[in-house]
N, C-alpha and C positions, 0 to 999 in steps of 0.2 A: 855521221853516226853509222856505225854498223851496225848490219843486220845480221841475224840468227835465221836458216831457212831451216825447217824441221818436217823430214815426213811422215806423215801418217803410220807407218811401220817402226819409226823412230818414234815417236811419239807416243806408239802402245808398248813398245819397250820400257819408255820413261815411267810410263805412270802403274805398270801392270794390273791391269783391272781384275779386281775378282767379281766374276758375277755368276749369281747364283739364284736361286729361288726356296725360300721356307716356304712350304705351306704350312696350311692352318694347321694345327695342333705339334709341329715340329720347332724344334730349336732345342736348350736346354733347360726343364723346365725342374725349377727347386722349390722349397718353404724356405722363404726369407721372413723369419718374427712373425710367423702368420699369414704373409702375403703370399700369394702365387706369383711365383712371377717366371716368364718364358723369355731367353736371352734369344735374341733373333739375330742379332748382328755385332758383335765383339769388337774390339778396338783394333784387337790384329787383323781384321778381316776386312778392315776401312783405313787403311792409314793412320789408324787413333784418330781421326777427324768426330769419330763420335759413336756411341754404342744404340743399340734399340732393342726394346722388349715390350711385352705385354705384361699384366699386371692386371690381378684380379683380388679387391680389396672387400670381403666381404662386412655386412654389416653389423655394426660396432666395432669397427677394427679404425683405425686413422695414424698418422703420422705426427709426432707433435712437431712444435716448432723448433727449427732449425735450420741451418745456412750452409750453403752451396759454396768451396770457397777457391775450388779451381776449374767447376765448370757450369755453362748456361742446364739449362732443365727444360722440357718441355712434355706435354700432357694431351694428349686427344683422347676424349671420351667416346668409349663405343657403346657401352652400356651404361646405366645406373645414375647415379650422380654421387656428391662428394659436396659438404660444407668446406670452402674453404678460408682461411685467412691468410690474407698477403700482403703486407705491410700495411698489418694495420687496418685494412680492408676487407669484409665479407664477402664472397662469393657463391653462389650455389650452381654448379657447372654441372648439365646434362649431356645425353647423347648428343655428339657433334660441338661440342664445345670445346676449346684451346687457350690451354694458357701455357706462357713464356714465362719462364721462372730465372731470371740473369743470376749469377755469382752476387753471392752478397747479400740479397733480397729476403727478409725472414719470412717462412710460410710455413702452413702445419692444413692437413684436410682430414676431413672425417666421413664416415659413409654414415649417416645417422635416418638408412631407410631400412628398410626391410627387405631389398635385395643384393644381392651380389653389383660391385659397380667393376666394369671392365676397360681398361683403358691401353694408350699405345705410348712409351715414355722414350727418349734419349735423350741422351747426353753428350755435350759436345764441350772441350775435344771429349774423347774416351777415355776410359780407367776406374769409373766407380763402377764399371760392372763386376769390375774384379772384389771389389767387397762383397756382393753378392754370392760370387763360386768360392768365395772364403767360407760365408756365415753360414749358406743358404745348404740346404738338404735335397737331395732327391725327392723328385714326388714321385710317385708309382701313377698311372695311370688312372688305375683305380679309386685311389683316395686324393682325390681331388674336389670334392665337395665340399669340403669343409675344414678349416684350418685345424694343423697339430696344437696341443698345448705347447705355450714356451715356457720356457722355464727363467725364473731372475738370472742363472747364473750365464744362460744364453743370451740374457738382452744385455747383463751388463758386461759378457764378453763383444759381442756385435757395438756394443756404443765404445769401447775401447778401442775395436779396431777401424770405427766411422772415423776415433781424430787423425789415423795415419792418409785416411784419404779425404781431408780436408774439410768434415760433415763438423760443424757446430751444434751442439742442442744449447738452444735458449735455455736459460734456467737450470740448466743439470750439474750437480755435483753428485761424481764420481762417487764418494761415500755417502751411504746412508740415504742415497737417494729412493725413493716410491713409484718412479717412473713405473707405470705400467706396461708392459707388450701389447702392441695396437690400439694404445690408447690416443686420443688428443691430447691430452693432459701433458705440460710440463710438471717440474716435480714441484713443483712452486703453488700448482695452482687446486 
């Protein structure tokens, strides 16, 4: 068998590392349907191996059910909590809590307390963050306490452009649907 010897200079050539440091309140931070959310690491800045952000879901806001269908998901809680359902399953997930969301897997959460729930999200590989710098707005510094109103014709442009990057909504027809913006609510239910 042959062997492959590879140096250490050769080897940081292959992989070219980017590394860097966000701090707290840095990254790209926009209103996506309500959410806060802070891109901290982009797909081009990892290989595409996977994206990360923060994500600040304030109360009555939630995600309905829907499926992940080109990449895993994952969630650490830093503040608040979040009812969740994942297949078919109840959870109530607090500070310090983790949940693995695979492709495919149906799940929808809801913040059903009276504070702000703060969390750390990626995706792997990377690419739905790009949905977000499509839908998602600027936030100003300032107005960050409290979500913008959305509008129908913004949630049903954002669920339009969720099926090019693979997002399924349980229950959703395009016409005529009720789906509400940060609701749990399929349109169904």
């Amino acid at each position: 068998m042959d062997q492959v010897s590879i140096s250490a200079s050769q080897f940081s050539a292959l992989t070219s590392p980017k590394i860097d440091m966000i701090a707290s309140g840095e990254g790209i931070t926009l209103w996506a349907l309500g959410l806060l959310v802070t891109l901290k690491a982009l797909g081009n800045e990892t290989g595409g191996s996977y994206a990360l952000f923060e994500e600040v879901m304030f109360p009555g806001q939630g995600l309905p059910s829907h499926v992940h269908t080109l990449e895993d998901e994952t969630w650490y809680m830093l503040e608040g909590e979040l009812v969740w359902i994942v297949g078919g399953r109840d959870f109530l997930a607090k500070k310090g809590s983790f949940i693995h969301l695979p492709r495919f897997l149906a799940h929808s959460c809801a913040n059903k307390s009276n504070k702000p729930a703060r969390m750390v999200l990626t995706y792997a590989p990377a690419g739905f963050e790009q949905w977000y710098l499509e839908v998602g707005k600027p936030a100003a510094t300032d107005q960050r306490d409290s979500p913008p109103d959305v509008t129908s014709e913004e949630l049903l442009a954002a669920l339009r452009r969720s099926k090019e990057y693979g997002i399924i909504f349980i229950g959703y027809e395009e016409e005529g649907s009720e789906m509400a913006p940060g609701s749990n609510q399929t349109p169904d239910q």
